[in-house]
C-alpha positions in Angstrom: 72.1 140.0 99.3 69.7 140.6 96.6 67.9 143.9 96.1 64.5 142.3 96.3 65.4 140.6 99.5 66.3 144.0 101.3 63.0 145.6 99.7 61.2 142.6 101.3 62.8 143.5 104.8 61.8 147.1 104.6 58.5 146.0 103.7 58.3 143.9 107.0 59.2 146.7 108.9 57.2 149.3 107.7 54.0 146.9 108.9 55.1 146.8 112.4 52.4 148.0 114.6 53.4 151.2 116.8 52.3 151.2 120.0 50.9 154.2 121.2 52.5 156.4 123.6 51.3 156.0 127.5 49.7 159.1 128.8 50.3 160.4 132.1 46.9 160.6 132.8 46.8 156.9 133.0 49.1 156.7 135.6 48.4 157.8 139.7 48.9 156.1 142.9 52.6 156.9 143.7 52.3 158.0 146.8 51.9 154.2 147.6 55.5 153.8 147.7 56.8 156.4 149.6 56.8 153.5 152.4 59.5 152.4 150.6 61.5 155.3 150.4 63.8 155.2 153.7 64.7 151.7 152.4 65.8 152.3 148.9 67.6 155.4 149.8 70.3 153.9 151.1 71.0 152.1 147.5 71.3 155.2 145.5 74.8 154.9 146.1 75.2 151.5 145.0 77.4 150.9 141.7 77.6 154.7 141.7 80.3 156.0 138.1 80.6 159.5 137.1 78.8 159.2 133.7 75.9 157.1 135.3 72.5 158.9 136.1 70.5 156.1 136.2 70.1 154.7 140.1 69.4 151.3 142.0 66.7 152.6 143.4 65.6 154.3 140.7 65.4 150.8 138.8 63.4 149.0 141.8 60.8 152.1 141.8 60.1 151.6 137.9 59.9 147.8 138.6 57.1 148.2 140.8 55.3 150.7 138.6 55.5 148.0 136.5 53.5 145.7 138.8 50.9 147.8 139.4 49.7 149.4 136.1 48.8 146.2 133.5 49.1 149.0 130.9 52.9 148.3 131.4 53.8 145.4 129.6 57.2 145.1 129.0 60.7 146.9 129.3 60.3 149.7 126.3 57.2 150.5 128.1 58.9 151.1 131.7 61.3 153.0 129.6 58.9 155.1 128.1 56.9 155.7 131.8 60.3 156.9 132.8 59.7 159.9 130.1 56.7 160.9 131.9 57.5 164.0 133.8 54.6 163.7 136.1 56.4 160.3 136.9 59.8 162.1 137.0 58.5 164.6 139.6 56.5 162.6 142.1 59.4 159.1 141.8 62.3 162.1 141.4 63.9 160.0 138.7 65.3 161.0 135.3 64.6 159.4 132.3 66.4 156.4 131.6 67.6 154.9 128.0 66.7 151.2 126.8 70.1 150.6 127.2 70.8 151.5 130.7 67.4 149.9 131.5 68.8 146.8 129.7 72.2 147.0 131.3 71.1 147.3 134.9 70.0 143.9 135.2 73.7 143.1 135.0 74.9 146.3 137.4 73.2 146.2 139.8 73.4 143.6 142.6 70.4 141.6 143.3 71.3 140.6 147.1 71.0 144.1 148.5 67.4 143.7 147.9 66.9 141.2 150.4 67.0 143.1 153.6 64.6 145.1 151.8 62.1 142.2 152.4 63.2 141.2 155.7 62.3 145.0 156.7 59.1 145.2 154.9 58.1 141.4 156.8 58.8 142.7 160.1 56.1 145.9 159.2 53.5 143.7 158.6 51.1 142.2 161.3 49.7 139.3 162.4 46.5 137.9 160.2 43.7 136.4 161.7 44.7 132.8 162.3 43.5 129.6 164.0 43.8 130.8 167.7 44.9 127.1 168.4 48.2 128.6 166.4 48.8 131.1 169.3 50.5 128.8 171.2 53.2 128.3 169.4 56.2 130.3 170.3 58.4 129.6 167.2 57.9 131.5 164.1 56.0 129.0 161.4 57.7 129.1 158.4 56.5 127.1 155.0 59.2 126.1 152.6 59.1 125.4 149.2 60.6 125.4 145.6 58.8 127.1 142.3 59.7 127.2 138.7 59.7 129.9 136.6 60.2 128.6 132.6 62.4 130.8 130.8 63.6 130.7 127.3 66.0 128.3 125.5 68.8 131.6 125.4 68.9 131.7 128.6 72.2 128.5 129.2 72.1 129.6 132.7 68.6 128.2 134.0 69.1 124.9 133.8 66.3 122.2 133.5 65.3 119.1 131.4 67.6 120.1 128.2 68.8 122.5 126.4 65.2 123.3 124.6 63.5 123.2 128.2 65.0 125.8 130.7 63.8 127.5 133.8 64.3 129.2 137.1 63.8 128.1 140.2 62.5 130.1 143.3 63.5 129.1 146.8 60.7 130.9 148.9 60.0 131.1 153.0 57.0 132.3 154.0 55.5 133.5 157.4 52.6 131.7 157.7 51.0 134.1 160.4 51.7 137.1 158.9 51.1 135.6 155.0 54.5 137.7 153.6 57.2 135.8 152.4 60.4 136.8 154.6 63.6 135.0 152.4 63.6 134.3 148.7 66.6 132.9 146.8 66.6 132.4 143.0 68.3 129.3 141.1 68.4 127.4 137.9 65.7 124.8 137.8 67.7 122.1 139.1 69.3 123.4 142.3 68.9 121.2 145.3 66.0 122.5 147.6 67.5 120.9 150.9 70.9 122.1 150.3 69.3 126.0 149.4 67.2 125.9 153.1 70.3 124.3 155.0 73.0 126.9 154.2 69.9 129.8 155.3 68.8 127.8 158.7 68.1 130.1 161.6 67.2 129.0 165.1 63.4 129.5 166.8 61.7 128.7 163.4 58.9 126.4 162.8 59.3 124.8 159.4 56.6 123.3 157.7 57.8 121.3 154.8 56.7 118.6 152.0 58.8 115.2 151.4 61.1 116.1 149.3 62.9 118.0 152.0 62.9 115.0 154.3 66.2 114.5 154.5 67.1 113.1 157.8 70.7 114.9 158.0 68.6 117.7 157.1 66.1 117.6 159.9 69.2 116.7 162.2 71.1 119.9 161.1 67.0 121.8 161.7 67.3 120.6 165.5 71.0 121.3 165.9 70.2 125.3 164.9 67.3 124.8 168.2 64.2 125.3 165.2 61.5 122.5 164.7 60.0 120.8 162.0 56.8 119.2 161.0 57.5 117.2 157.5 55.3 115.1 155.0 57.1 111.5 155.2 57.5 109.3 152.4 55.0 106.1 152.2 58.0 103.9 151.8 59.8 105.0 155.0 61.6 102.9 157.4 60.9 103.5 161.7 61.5 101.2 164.6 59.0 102.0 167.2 59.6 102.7 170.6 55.9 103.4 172.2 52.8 104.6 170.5 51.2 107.9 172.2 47.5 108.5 173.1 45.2 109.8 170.7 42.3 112.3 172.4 39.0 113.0 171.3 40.2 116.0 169.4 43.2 114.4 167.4 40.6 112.0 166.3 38.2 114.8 164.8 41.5 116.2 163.5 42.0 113.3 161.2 44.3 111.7 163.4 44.9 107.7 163.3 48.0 107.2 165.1 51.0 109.0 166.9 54.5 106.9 167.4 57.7 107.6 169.2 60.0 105.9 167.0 63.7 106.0 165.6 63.7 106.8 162.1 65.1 105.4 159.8 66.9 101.9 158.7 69.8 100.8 161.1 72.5 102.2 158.0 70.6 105.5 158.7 69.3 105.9 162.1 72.2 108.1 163.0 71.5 110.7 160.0 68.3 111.8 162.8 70.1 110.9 166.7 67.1 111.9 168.5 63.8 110.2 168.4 60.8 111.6 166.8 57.2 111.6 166.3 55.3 109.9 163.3 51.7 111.0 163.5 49.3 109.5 160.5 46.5 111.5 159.1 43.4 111.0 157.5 42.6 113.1 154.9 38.6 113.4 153.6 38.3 114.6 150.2 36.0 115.7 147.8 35.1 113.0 145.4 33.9 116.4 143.0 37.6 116.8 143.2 39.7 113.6 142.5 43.6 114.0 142.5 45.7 113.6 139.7 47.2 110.3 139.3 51.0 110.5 138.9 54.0 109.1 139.7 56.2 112.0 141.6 59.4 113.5 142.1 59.8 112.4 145.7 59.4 108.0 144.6 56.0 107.7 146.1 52.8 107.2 144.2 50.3 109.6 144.6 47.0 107.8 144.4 43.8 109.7 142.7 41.3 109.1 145.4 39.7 112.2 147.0 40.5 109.9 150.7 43.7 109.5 151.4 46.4 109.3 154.5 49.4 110.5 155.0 52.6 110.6 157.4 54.1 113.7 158.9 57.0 113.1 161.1 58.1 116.3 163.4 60.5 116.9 167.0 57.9 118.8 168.7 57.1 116.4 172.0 54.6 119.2 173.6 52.3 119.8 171.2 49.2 117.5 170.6 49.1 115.7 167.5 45.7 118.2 166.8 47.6 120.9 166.8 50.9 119.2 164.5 47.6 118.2 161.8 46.6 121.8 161.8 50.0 123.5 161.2 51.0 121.0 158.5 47.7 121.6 156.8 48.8 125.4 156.7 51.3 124.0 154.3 49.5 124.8 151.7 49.8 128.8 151.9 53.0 128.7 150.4 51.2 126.6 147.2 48.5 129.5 147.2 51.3 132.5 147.2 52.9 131.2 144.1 49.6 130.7 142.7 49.0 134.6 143.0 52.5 135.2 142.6 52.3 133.6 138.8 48.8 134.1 137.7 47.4 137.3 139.4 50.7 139.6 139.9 52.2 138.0 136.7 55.5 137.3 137.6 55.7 135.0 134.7 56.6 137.0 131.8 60.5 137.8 132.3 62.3 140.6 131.4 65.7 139.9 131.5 67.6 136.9 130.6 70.4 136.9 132.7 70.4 135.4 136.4 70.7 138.4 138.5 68.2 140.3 136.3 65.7 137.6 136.9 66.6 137.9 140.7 65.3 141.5 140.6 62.3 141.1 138.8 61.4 138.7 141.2 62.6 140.7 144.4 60.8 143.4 143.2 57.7 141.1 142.5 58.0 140.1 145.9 58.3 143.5 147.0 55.0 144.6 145.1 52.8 141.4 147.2 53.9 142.7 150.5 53.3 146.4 149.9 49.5 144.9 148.9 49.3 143.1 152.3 50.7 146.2 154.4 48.3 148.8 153.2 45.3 146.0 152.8 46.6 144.6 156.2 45.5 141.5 155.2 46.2 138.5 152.8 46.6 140.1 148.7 43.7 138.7 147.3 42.5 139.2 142.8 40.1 141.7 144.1 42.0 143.9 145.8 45.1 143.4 143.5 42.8 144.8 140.7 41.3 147.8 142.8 45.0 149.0 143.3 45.6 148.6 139.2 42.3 150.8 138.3 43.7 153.1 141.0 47.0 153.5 139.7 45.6 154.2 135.9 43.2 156.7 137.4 40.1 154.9 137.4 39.0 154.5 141.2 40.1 156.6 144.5 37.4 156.3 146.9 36.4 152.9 145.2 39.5 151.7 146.7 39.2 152.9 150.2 36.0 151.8 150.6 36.6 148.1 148.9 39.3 147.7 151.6 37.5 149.0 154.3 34.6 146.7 153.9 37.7 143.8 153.9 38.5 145.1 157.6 35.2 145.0 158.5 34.3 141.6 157.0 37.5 140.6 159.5 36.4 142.3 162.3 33.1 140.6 162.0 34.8 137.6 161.7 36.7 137.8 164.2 34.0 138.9 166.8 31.7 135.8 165.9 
């Protein structure tokens, strides 16, 4: 190479823009996750080698420092964090090379984080809900897919092509409680009804859109003694056995019709052997707010009118079709968590390119949104997401107390109303 090319390359270097060291001072709030600490304890000896003195938990607790302080922005900054020894005393961690940081997202396994979640979901309480949800004895469950993009280098989350990749996450959430309880991460083109069949558990409640209505798959939901309340396609075929009253109440609801019928075309009925209910819904919109016009996924055309009905098909016999309107229309608080997932905790940027590194980030995402709802005891919302950041870089204490005390009262009002 010629001399004037390597002078050229030092040049470029030189230019680069050093960022400035992160004082301790910016940093505060750790005792936040001593919650966590029984839980992560027992992964300290996970992956454990004799020249190794950088941890599992260790990498989770840096993770969700990450989460909380937006001064944080990438992996040579959790690195740097890890230098701190104000950090080093209160997490009781070492400091840890960019190389071991950088390794660990292949060490460490991502799958012992799970029954983290499951713990931290069965912590939190019941939110303030539609009493008409009380009823229900089953656990209501939303279920739904969300993609991730990821860079070109990354062969493993596959998409549309080799320029277009992503990941995809597989995500349950407790819709009474607002806290995801199972998450499972893929390439982009993973098959969403095979991902919730294999993790089916009995006395669950799923709520789910059209593309999970397979019929084999709503059999195989009955089998495990769980229910289901699903969008169904425009295009679908039912033979009817005997249509079902409609009160009042179903009628303010939205609700047009409600059906007993066998599913399906004669090749198919057998896929769903029991019969089921088809109840059609009106839906009144906003004409502010007209829907985009697209052809999707699932082979249906989605019109663009604000007014629009729909079919939901579930098992549930005892429940009025009211009440099977209301808990599909709850549908949407899986659509709002990945919305705060993505834009408000920023679980966009990723810092890893491997599959099980990604699978940590996100765990540990996940981790970060529930530890907001338990000490908030109530839904994570902007507001209170950035209260906890300003705490955590020293900038508010009893600012954040007070912000989420007036949130319990606001609830308690109403509640009492």
């Amino acid at each position: 190479m010629p001399d004037g090319s390597i002078n050229n390359r030092g040049k470029r270097h030189s230019k680069r823009h050093k960022r400035n060291p992160i004082p301790e001072s910016a940093l505060q709030g750790f005792k936040y996750f001593k919650v966590l600490s029984p839980m992560l304890q027992r992964l300290r000896s996970e992956k454990d080698h004799h020249n190794r003195k950088f941890y599992f938990d260790e990498y989770i607790t840096l993770f969700l420092l990450y989460f909380f302080n937006p001064i944080v922005t990438s992996l040579r900054a959790i690195q740097q964090v890890s230098g701190l020894k104000k950090v080093q005393k209160v997490l009781g961690i070492r400091r840890v090379s960019l190389g071991s940081l950088s390794e660990a997202s292949f060490v460490f396994d991502s799958e012992l984080i799970a029954p983290i979640i499951q713990q931290l979901a069965e912590q939190a309480i019941p939110l303030e809900t539609d009493p008409k949800l009380k009823a229900i004895e089953k656990q209501l469950v939303a279920v739904d897919g969300c993609l991730l993009h990821a860079l070109p280098k990354m062969f493993w989350a596959l998409w549309l092509d080799d320029k277009h990749k992503a990941a995809k996450i597989h995500l349950e959430l407790d819709i009474i409680k607002s806290v995801p309880i199972r998450a499972d991460i893929t390439d982009a083109n993973a098959n969403e009804k095979d991902n919730l069949r294999k993790s089916l558990k009995p006395e669950k409640f799923y709520i789910l859109d059209a593309g999970y209505g397979q019929y084999s798959l709503l059999e195989d939901i009955i089998k495990i003694k769980s229910s289901f309340v699903v969008r169904l396609r425009d295009n679908a075929v039912w033979e009817t056995i005997k249509e079902r009253p409609i009160t009042e109440a179903d009628r303010l609801a939205g609700v047009q019709r409600d059906i007993l019928v066998r599913l399906g075309s004669p090749k198919r009925q057998d896929d769903l052997s029991m019969p089921v209910r088809v109840i059609e819904i009106f839906h009144k919109g906003s004409s502010n707010r007209p829907r985009q016009s697209r052809v999707s996924s699932k082979k249906t055309f989605r019109t663009a009118e604000s007014d629009y009905t729909m079919l939901v098909v579930t098992d549930c016999m005892d429940l009025s079709s009211e009440i099977i309107a209301l808990i599909y229309c709850y549908r949407w608080q899986i659509k709002l968590f990945f919305r705060w997932f993505k834009c408000i905790l920023g679980c966009t940027h990723l810092l890893s390119h491997s599959g099980n590194g990604v699978s940590l980030q996100v765990y540990c995402a996940l981790i970060a949104s529930m530890l907001i709802t338990l000490w908030a005891e109530r839904k994570p919302t902007k507001r209170t997401f950035e209260m906890l950041c300003y705490h955590f870089m020293g900038w508010a204490d009893d600012e954040l107390f007070n912000h989420i005390e007036k949130l319990k009262q606001a609830d308690n009002t109403k509640k009492n109303t």
